[in-house]
C-alpha atoms as one frame of an Amber mdcrd trajectory, in Angstrom:
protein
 -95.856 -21.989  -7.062 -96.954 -22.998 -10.311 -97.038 -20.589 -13.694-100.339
 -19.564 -14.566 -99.862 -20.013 -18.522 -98.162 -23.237 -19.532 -97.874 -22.559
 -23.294 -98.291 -19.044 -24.890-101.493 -17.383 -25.712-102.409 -15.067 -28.356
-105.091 -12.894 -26.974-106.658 -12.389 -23.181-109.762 -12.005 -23.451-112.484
 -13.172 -20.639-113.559 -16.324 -22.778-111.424 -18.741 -20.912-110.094 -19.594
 -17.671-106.605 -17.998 -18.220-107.766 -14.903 -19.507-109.877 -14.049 -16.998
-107.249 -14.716 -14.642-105.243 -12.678 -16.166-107.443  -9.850 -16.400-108.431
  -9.971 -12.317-104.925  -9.573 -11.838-104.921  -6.457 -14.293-108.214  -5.239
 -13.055-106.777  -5.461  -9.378-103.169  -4.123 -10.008-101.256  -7.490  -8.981
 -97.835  -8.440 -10.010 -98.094 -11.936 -10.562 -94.537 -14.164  -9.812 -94.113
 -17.651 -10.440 -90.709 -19.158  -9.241 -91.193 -23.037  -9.952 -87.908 -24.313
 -11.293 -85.831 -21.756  -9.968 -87.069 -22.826  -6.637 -87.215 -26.263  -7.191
 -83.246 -26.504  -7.711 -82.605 -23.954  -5.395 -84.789 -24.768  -2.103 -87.169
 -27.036  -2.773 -85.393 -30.366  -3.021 -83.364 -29.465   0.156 -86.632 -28.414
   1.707 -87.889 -32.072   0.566 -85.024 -34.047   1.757 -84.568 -31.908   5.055
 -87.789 -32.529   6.444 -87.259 -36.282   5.732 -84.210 -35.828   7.551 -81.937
 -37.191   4.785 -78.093 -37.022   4.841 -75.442 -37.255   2.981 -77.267 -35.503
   0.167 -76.407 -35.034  -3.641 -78.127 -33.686  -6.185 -80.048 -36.170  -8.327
 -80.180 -34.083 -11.431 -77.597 -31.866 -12.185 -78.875 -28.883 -13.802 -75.800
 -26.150 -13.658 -73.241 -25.272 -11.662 -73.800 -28.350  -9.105 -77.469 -27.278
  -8.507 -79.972 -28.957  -9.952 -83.523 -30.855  -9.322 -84.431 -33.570  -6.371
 -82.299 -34.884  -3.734 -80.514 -38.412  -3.256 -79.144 -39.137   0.038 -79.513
 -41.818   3.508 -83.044 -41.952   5.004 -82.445 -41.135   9.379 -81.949 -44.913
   9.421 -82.719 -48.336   7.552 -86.054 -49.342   7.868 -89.209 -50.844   5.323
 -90.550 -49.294   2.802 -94.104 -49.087   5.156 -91.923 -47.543   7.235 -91.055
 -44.851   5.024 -94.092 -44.328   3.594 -95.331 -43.327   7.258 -92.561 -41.400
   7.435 -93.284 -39.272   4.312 -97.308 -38.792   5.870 -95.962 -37.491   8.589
 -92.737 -35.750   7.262 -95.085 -34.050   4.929 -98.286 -34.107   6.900-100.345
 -35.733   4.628-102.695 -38.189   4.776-101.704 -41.042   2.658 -99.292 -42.126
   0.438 -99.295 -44.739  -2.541 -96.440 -47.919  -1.829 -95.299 -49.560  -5.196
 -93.051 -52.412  -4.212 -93.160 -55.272  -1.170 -93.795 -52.877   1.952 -91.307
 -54.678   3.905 -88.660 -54.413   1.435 -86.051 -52.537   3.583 -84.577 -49.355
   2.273 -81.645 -46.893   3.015 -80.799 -44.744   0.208 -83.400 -42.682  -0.891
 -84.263 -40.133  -3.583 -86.750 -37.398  -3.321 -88.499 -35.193  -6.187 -91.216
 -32.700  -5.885 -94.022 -32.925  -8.389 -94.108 -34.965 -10.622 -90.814 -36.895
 -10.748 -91.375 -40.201 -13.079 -88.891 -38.853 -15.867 -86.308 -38.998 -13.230
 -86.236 -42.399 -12.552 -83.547 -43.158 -15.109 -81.219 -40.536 -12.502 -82.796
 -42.413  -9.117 -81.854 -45.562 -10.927 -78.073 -44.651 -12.165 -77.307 -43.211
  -7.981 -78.337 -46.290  -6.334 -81.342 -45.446  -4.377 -83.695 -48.114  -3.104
 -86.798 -45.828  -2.705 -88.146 -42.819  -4.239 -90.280 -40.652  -2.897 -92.391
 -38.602  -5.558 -95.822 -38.201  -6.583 -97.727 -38.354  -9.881 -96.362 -42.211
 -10.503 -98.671 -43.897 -12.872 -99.653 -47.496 -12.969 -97.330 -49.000 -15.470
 -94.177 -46.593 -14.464 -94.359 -48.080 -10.762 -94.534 -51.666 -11.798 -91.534
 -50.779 -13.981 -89.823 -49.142 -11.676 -90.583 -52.140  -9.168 -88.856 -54.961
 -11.634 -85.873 -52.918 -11.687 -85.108 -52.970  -7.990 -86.542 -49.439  -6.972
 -89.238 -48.977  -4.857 -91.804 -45.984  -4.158 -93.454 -44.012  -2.409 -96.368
 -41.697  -4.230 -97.365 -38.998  -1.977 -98.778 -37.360  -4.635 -97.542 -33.715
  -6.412 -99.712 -31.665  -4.052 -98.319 -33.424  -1.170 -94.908 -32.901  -1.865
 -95.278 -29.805  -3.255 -97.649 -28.252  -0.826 -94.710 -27.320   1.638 -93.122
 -24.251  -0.780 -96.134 -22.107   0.862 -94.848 -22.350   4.441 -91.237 -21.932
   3.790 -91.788 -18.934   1.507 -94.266 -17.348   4.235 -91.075 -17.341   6.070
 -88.397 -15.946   3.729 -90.793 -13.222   3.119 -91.514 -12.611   6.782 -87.789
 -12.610   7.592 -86.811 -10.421   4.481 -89.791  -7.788   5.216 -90.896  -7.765
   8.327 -92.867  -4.625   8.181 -95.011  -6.417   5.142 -98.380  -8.481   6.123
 -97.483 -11.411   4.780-101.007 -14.022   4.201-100.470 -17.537   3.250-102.961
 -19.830   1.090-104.641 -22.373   3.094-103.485 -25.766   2.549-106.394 -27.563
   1.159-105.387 -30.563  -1.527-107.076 -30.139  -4.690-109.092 -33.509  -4.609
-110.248 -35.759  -1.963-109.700 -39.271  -1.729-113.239 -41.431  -0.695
């Protein structure tokens, strides 16, 4: 889901993690695609706010043409924000979640972003939602985001990212059936004690 190379390089050679990625994927012939943004406006955020059964739905930042990144819409029905965090574990099926704000604050209007969403908040602020669900919130950004009215829930950028393997498993199943089709096995990459 994620691009391999996050700023350029100027030379592969097998002296750092990167290049020797690279050259197992030359060594073995494999096209390497990374759809990350393109997917995130254009499945991912309604992936994220359909299996949290949101309605009503906008897009919280407009990117072009009426597409654009996360979702802002009306949770299934009013209810804490402990509430929704259990929601979100099981929406997602994750473990846990991180709660900044009272938990029995009650919420209705929500906001979801994949990833890492704390550079959104301005946008979650401006459509009115009570709680966003993210992951990647640091300490000062959630008690921030507390004192001006909005709520969160953390479930962490794996968590809410985690869910792109599943639902591409299935576009590519549907659009070639005659192709074996293997999926990564969902395994966070840390472990909480």
């Amino acid at each position: 889901h994620h691009p391999m190379l996050f700023s350029a390089i100027k030379r592969v050679t097998d002296q750092d993690m990167n290049g020797r990625r690279l050259l197992e994927l030359i060594r073995n012939d494999i096209s390497y695609y990374a759809m990350h943004t393109n997917y995130d406006t254009r499945g991912m955020a309604d992936l994220a706010a359909r299996l949290m059964g949101l309605t009503e739905c906008a897009v919280l930042e407009e990117v072009k043409d009426g597409e654009g990144i996360g979702r802002v819409g009306k949770l299934p029905h009013p209810m804490t924000l402990r509430e929704c965090g259990e929601q979100v574990k099981m929406a997602y099926g994750i473990p846990n979640v991180r709660l900044f704000g009272d938990p029995d604050t009650q919420v209705e209007k929500a906001a979801i972003c994949t990833g890492s969403g704390k550079s959104m908040i301005p946008d979650v602020l401006a459509k009115g939602a009570q709680v966003y669900i993210t992951g990647d919130i640091d300490h000062h950004t959630g008690i921030d985001a507390v004192a001006q009215g909005l709520t969160i829930v953390d479930a962490g950028h794996y968590g809410t990212e985690y869910i792109f393997m599943k639902a591409m498993e299935n576009v590519l199943k549907e659009q070639y059936p005659n192709l074996q089709i293997t999926c990564a096995k969902v395994q966070s990459p840390y472990m909480i004690l």
